[in-house]
N, C-alpha and C positions, 0 to 999 in steps of 0.2 A: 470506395466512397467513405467508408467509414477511416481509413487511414486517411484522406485529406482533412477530413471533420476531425480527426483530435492534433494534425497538424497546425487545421485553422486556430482551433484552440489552443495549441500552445504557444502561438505567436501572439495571438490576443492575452494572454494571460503573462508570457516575455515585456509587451510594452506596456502593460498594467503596473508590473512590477517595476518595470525602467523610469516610469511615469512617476510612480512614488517613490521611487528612492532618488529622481534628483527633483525632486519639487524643489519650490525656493523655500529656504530657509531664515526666519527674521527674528532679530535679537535687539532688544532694546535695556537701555540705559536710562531709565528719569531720574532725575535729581531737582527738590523741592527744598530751595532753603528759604528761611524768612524767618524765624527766631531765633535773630543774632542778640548776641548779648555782649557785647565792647560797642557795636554800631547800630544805626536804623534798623528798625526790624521793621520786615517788608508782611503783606496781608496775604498776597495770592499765590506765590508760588508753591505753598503744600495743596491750595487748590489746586492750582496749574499741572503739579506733578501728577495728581491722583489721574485728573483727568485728565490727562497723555496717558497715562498709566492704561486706562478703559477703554481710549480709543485705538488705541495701539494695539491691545487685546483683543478686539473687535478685529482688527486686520490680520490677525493669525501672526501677532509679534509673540514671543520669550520677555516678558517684561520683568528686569530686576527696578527695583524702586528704592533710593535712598530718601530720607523727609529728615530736614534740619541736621543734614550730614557734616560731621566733621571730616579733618584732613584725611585720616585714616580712614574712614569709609568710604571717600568719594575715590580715593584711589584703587579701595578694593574693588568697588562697580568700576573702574573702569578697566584695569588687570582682568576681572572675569568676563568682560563685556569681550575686553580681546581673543580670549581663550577660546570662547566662543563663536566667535568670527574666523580665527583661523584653524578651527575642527572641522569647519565647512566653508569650502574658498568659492561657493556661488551663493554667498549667503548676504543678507542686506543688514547692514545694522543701521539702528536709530539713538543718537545720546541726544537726551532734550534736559535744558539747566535752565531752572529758574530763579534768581537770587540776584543777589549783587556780584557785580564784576568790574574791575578797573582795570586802566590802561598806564603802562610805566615803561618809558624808553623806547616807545613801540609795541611791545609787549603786551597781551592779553591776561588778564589773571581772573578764576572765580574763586570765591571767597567762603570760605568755609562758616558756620555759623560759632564757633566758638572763638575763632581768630582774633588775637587782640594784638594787632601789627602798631608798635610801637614808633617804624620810620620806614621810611619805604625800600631802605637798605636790606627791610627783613621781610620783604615782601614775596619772596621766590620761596621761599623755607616755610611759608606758612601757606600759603594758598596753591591751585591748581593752575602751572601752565597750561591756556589755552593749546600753544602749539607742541609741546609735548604728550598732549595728550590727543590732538591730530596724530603726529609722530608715531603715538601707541595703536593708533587702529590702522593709519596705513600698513603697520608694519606688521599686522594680519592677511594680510595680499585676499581679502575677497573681496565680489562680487562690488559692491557699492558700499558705502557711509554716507548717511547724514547727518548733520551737526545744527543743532537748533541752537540756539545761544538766547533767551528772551531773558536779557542780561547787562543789557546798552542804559543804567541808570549811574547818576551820578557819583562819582566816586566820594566815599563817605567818610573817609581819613582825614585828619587835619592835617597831615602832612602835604600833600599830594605836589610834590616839587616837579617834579617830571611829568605827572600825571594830569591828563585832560579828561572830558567830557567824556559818556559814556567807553565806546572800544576802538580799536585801530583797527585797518585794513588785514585782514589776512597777510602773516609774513612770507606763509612757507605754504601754501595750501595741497594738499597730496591730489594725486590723479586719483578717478572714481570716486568723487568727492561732492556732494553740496554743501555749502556751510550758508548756515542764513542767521541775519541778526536780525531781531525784534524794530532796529530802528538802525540810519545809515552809518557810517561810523563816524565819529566824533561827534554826534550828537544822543539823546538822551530821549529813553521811551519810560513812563510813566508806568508805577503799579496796579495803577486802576483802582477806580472805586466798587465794583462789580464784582462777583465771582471771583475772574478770571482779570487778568492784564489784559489790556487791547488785541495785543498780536496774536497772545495765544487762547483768545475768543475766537478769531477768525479762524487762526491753523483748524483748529479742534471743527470746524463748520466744514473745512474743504477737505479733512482728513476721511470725514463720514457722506460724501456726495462720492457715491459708485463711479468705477470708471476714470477715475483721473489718473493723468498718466503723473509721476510723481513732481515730474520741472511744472508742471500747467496743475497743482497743490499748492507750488509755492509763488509762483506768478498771480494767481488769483489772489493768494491770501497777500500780496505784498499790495496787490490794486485796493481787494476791503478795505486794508490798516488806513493805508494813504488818504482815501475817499474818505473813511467815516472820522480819522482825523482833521481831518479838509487840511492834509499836507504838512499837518504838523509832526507827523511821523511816518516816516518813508522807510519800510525795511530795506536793507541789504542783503543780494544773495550771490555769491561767489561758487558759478558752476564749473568743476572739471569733467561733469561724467558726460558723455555723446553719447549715452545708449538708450534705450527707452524701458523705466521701468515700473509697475505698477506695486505701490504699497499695500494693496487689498488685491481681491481676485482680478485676472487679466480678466477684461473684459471680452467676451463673446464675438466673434467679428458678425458683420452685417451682412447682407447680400444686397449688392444696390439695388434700387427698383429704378424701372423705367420713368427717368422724367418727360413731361412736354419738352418741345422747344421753347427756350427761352426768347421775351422777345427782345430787339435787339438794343443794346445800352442807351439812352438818352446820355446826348452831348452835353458839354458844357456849355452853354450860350457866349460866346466870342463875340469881346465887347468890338465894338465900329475902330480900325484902326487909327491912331491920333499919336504926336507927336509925344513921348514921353515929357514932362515940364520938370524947368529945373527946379533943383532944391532950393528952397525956402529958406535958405541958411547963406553962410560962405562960402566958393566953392573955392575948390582947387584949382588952381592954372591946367584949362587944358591943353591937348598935343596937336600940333598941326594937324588937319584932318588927312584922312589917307582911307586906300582903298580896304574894305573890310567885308569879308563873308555874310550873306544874308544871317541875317535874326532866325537863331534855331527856333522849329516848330516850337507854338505853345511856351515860349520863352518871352519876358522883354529886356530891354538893353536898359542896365543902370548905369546912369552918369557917374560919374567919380564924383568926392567932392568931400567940404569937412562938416561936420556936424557937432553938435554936442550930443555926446552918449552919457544914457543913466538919467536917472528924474530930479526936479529940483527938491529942496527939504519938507516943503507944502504939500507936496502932490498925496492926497487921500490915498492910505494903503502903501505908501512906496516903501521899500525895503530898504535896511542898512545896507548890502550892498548893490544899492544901487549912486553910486559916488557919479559925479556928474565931473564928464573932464572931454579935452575937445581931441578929435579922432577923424584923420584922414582916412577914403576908401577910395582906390583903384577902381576903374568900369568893371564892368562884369555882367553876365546873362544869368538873369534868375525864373527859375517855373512860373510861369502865370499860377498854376495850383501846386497843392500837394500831390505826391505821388498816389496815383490811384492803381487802387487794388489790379484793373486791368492789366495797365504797363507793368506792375510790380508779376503779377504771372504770365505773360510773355516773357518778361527775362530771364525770372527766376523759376517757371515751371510749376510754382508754388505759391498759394495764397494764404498764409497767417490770420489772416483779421478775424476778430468776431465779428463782429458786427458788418453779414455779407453785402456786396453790390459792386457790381462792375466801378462805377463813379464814385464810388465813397471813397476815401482817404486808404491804403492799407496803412495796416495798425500793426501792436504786436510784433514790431522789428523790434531786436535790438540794435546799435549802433554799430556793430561790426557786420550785422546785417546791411546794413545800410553801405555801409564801405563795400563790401562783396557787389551791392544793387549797380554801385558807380559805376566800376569794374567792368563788369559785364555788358555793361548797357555798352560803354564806352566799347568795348571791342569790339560787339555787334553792329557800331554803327561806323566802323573804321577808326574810332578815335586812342588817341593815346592813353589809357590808362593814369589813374590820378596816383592812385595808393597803392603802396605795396606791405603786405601784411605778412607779417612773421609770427606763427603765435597771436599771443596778445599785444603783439607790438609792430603800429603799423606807422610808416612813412608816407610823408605829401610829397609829389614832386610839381614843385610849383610852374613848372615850366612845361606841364601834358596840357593837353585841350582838352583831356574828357573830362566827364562830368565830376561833380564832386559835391558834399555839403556845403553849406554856406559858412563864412567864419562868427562867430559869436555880434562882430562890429558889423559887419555888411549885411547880419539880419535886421538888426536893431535900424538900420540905414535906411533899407529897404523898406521896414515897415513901416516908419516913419514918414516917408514920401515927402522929406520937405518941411514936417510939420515938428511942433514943440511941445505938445500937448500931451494928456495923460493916454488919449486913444488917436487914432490917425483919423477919427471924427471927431476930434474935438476931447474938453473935458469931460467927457463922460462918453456911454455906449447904451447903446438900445438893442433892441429884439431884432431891427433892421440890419445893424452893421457890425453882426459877429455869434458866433453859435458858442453861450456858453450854459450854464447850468440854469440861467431863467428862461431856455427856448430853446436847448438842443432836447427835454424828452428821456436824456439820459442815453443818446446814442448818437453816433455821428453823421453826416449828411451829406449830399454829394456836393463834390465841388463846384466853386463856381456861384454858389447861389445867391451870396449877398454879394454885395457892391464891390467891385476892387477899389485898393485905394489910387491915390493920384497917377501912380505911377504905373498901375492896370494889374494891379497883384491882388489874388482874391487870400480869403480865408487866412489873414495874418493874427487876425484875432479872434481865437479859438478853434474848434473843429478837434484840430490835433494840436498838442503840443510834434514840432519840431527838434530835432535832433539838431546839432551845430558840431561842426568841430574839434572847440576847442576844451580842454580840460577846466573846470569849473575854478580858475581864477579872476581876478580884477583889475585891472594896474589905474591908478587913479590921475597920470599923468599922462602928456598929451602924447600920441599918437600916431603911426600911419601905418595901414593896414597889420594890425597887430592881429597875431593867432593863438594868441594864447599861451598857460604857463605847457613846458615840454613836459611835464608826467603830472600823475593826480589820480584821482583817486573816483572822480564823476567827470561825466563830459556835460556841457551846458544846451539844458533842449529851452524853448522861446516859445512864445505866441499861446499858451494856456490847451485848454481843450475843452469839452463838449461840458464833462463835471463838473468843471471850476468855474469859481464865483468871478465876478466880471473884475476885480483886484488881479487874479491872474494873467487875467488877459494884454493888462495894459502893456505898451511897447517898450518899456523899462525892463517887464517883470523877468526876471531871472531865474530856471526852475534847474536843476539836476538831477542824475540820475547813474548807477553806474553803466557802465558800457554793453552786460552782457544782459542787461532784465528786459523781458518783453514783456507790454501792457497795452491794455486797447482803447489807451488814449496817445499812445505814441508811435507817431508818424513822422515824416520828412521830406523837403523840397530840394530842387534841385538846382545845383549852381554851373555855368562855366564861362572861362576867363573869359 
């Protein structure tokens, strides 16, 4: 007895030891510039730094801290940041920059505080490549990087030849990687009047809420920024890692408890069969009639036909790129609703959304989620497959039957049902005919529940924004079923959501986002030929 008892004991006392010697281990980087002296000098980012600096400390990080760094220091924090990272290869590091940063040739730079960059020729020799210094922590081979950059402000050079609006897209981005910007790329997040900058008011909120796993830190914080901007600043987050990992303590697991049985989902109410009506426009010549497969479940048949896309220069709230120009569309079968959280865990196994309920919208896909969604569904039901997805780079084949997202023009088609106006009710919209931020409550609602439009499509206006397609370009000349530019940098989602003010909503309005961010205002409908 007593030799099992100091056997038990020395096995408990082996994984004691095994236990702390590989805990995870976390190393951070902050850097606070904002007392430049050639250019703008910015108010928050020595805030900013301090507090990452505290929160990060809070999560059991290694915090080195540079404030109003020049050249030479910022490279030394990042040299020891690496050193550090590859002394322990299951270890997580954090570099968070606050200050100015511009973009040249494609090209990322942040900008030191002493820098006095006389042409942008001397731009590389005075400031910190972005992707070089990605480069420097990949090439630590551990565990995870993340990369904060709240750094997307306008570039401050009078030169700026090559050089646009806040940062570019990630060139080179390394595996086990997140990189996030404070605001999307090529446009511009603001220093704030407050504290703190916008962006990194929210991180520093989701960084101290227990339990987050680290992708569902910066998904939240990119929903905060957007919201309490109202969309005026949208971050970007560029994910490589697929693992799951917690910046603070892993949380405890649960033990489920016994639920009741649920009771059983309330349908959508399915309006009284009727002939779809044609559009209210010009059509297109259509095809002699022939014989054709029943109307997929929960679907209806849009007519072909041309319309004018985008809103006139009057319309209250319309956007510059909303360019008005006339646009042919092919038939096709579109979802009576959005995909509901139901059908999306029958396919996929799995249900994403916050905001629970069988009938409500799932939320929280990304777009390449959404392509996987087609896919699957399409196999399961016999049909041929739309997309085919390599990496981040996937193919239409336009000649499969299964299902697929709608194109950016056949949404706008669809929504419109004929009409010309700023809402598919008319110029304006009510609490009746659309869930937006004066009557959703702040959360989304099951489908089905206000009015479809003409053409018996529910929830075009609001609920969720919609995923589409195509890559968030515009072409301003006429027409036929146009898909959009072939690469880019955001895909184009439509139809507003639950948040947004009734301006988002209208059938013009044009929203993006990139391809791999999940929010739980974004959802999608379903199309096929």
């Amino acid at each position: 007895m007593e030799k099992y008892c100091m056997k038990k004991l020395f096995i408990i006392l082996f994984l004691f030891v095994a236990a702390f010697s590989f805990s995870q281990q976390k190393f951070a980087l902050v850097i606070g510039n904002g007392a430049y002296t050639n250019v703008t000098r910015l108010n928050n980012p020595v805030n900013d730094a301090n507090d990452m600096e505290a929160a990060l400390k809070g999560l059991g990080f290694t915090v080195d801290k540079v404030l109003n760094g020049n050249l030479s220091q910022m490279e030394s924090g990042i040299v020891n940041l690496k050193k550090r990272l590859k002394g322990a290869k299951n270890s997580y590091g954090f570099f968070f920059y606050a200050g100015h940063g511009v973009q040249s040739n494609g090209e990322n730079y942040l900008i030191p505080v002493d820098a006095n960059i006389q042409s942008e020729s001397f731009l590389r020799r005075q400031s910190i490549s972005v992707q070089e210094m990605l480069d420097e922590l990949n090439d630590a081979g551990n565990e995870l990087n993340v990369v904060v950059l709240d750094a997307c402000r306008d570039n401050p050079f009078p030169w700026k030849r090559s050089g646009g609006r806040g940062l570019q897209v990630v060139g080179n981005q390394p595996a086990d990687s997140i990189i996030v910007y404070a605001t999307s790329a090529g446009s511009t997040a603001a220093d704030g009047t407050d504290r703190n900058g916008l962006f990194t008011s929210q991180l520093l909120k989701n960084l101290k809420t227990p339990g987050l796993e680290v992708s569902e830190v910066f998904r939240l914080t990119g929903a905060d920024v957007t919201k309490a901007s109202e969309r005026k600043q949208i971050p970007a987050i560029y994910n490589q890692f697929f693992g799951r990992a917690y910046l603070g303590a892993i949380p405890a697991p649960q033990t489920a408890a016994v639920q009741p049985a649920a009771p059983a989902p309330v349908q959508p109410q399915q309006p009284a069969p009727k002939p779809t009506p044609a559009p209210a426009v010009q059509s297109a010549p259509q095809p002699a009639a022939r014989p054709e497969t029943p109307t997929p479940a929960n679907m209806v048949r849009i007519n072909g036909g041309t319309f004018t896309m985008g809103s006139p220069a009057n319309e209250p709230e319309r956007g510059s790129n909303e360019v008005q120009h006339q646009v042919t569309v092919s038939g096709f079968y579109m979802g009576k609703y959005e995909v509901t959280q139901k059908e999306y865990q029958e396919v996929m196994g799995t249900n994403p959304s916050n905001f629970k309920g069988d009938n409500l919208p799932v939320e929280n896909v990304s777009w390449y989620d959404t392509i996987e969604y087609c896919n699957k569904r399409s196999q399961k039901e016999g049909l041929t497959p739309a997309y085919t997805r390599n990496g981040d780079n996937v193919t239409w084949n336009k000649n499969a039957n299964g299902y697929r997202l709608p194109t950016e023009a056949e949404w706008e088609y669809a929504c419109r049902a004929g009409t010309t106006t700023a809402y598919n009710t008319g110029a304006s919209i009510s609490n009746n005919t659309g869930w937006y931020s004066a009557n959703s409550g702040k959360t989304t609602h099951p489908v089905g529940q206000k009015p479809a439009n003409a053409w018996g499509l529910y929830d075009m206006h609001g609920n969720v924004w919609e995923w589409c397609w195509d890559w968030y370009d515009y072409s301003s000349g006429a027409q036929t079923d146009p898909v959009g530019a072939v690469s880019g940098a955001n895909r184009v989602v439509r139809g507003g959501s639950w948040y947004d003010t009734a301006a988002y909503v209208r059938s013009a309005d044009r929203g993006r986002y990139t391809p791999s961010v999940r929010y739980d205002n974004l959802g999608f409908r379903l199309v096929r030929p």
